[in-house]
N, C-alpha and C positions, 0 to 999 in steps of 0.2 A: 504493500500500500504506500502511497505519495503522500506524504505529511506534507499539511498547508495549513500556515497561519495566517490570518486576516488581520490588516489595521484600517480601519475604515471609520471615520465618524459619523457619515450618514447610518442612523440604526437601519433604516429599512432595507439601505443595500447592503449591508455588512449581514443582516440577516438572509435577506436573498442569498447572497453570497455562502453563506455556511449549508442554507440547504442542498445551494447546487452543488457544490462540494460532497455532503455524506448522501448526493444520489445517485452521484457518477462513478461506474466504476473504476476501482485502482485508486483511489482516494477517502483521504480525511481526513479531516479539518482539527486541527491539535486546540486552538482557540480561535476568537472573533474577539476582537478589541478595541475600542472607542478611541484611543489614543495611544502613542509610544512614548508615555512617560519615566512607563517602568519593565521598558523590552527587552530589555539586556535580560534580567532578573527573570520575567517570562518566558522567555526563549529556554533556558537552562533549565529552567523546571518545564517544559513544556518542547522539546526540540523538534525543530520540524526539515523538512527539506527545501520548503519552498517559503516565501513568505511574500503574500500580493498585499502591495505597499499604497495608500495613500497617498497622494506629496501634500495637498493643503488641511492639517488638523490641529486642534489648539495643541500648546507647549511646542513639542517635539517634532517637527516635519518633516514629510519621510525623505528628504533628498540626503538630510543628517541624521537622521537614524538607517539610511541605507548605509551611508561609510560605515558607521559602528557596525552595525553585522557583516560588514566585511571586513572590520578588523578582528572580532571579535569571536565569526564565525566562517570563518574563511570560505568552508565547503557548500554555505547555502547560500542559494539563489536567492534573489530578488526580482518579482517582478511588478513592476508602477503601474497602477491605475490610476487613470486622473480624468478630469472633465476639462484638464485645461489642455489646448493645441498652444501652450507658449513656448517660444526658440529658449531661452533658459531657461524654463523647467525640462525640454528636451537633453538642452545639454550637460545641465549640469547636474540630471539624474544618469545619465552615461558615463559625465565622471567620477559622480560616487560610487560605481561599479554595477547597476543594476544590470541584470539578465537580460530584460526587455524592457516595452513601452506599450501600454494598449491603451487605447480610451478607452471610458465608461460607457461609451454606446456600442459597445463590442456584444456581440450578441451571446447568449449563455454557452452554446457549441464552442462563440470564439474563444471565450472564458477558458476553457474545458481543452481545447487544442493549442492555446498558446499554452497552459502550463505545462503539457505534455511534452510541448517543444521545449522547453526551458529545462524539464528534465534529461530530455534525452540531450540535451545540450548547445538544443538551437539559441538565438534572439530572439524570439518572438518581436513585431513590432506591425501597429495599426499601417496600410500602405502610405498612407499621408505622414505619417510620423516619418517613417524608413527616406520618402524622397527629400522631407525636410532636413532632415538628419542631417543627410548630403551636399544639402545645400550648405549646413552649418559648416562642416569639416570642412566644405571649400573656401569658405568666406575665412572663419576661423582661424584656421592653421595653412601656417606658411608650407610651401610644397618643398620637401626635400626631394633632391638629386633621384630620379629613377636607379633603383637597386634591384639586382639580379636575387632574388630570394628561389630559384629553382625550382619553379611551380611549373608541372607538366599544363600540358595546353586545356585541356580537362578542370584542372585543379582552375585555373585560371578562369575558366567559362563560370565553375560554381562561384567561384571567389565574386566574379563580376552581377551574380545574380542574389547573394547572398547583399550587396550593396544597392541592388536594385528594391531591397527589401522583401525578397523572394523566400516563403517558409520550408522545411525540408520539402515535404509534398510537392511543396510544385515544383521545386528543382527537379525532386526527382519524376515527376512528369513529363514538362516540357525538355527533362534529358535522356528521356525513354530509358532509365537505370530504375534497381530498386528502390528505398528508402535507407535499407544499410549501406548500401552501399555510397549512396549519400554523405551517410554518418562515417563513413569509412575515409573519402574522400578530403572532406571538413578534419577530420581529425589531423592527416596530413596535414593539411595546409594551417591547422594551428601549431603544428611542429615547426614548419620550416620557417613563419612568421615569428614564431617565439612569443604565443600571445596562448589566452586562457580562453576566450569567450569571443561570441559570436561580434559585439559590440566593439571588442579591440580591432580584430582582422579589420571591420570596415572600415575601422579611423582609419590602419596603419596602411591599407590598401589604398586610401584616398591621400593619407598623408606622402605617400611615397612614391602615387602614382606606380601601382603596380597594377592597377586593371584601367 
């Protein structure tokens, strides 16, 4: 089972949220919580694998309570819900380490398949979010010198679709391959990158100008 914990201040959605949770399989909801006051302390007595994050709630706001679980819990994901499309809650939830990006009018399926991908080790990310994103790294970050990182021509196509904000599925779709083999692919390419997560490859791929 996929341990997932909820920070959500809206009660109706954080409950919505937990039911859809313990009715999908492969899942369950460790807590649901109004605020990340006292998340650190929770998490410990309550660990989970996944934790779908808030950004706007009183005290603690999840772009700083995302850093803390990733200093504090290295191995679990974060994935941001939000009702806001703003260029710095985009980026500066990317640089606190989150997993993904989805809005709150993500439909309960998308709910249910981005954290799926977050497990298996995608980004999940809304499409509008993903082109955004892109837009930021280009504007953002200065372009460093094109670098030979030894990416078969393959590795290169996913790398370029993974930036297009493409989910494992449709990669593996419109590449006529499995879904492991997907995952197989990705794994490469976060080796030869030297990166963890699906949100690094596409900074360091735009920053680098390797797709």
């Amino acid at each position: 089972m996929t341990r997932i914990a909820i920070f959500e201040d809206n009660n109706h959605l954080r409950n919505t949220l937990q039911v859809l949770l313990e009715s999908a399989d492969g899942f369950t909801c460790t807590g649901a919580y109004a605020n990340c006051n006292d998340m650190l302390e929770l998490l410990e007595e309550n660990p989970c694998d996944t934790v779908l994050m808030d950004i706007e709630m009183p005290g603690l706001n999840g772009i700083e309570a995302t850093k803390l679980i990733r200093q504090h819990f290295p191995v679990m994901h974060v994935l941001i819900q939000t009702a806001f499309f703003d260029d710095s809650y985009i980026f500066n939830a990317i640089c606190a380490g989150a997993s993904g990006y989805i809005l709150k009018t993500t439909s309960p399926s998308g709910y249910i398949d981005a954290l799926r991908e977050v497990e298996s080790g995608g980004s999940p990310m809304t499409p509008g979010i993903a082109r955004r994103m892109l837009e930021l790294f280009r504007v953002n970050l200065q372009p460093a010198s094109a670098t030979d990182y030894q990416l078969t021509a393959r590795e290169k196509e996913i790398l370029q679709m993974l930036v297009n904000g493409k989910s494992y599925k449709m990669i593996a779709a419109e590449s006529n391959i499995a879904n492991d083999t997907v995952k197989s692919h990705i794994r490469n390419i976060y080796a030869k990158l030297h990166v963890n997560s699906g949100t690094e490859a596409v900074s360091k791929a735009i920053r680098d100008r390797i797709v």
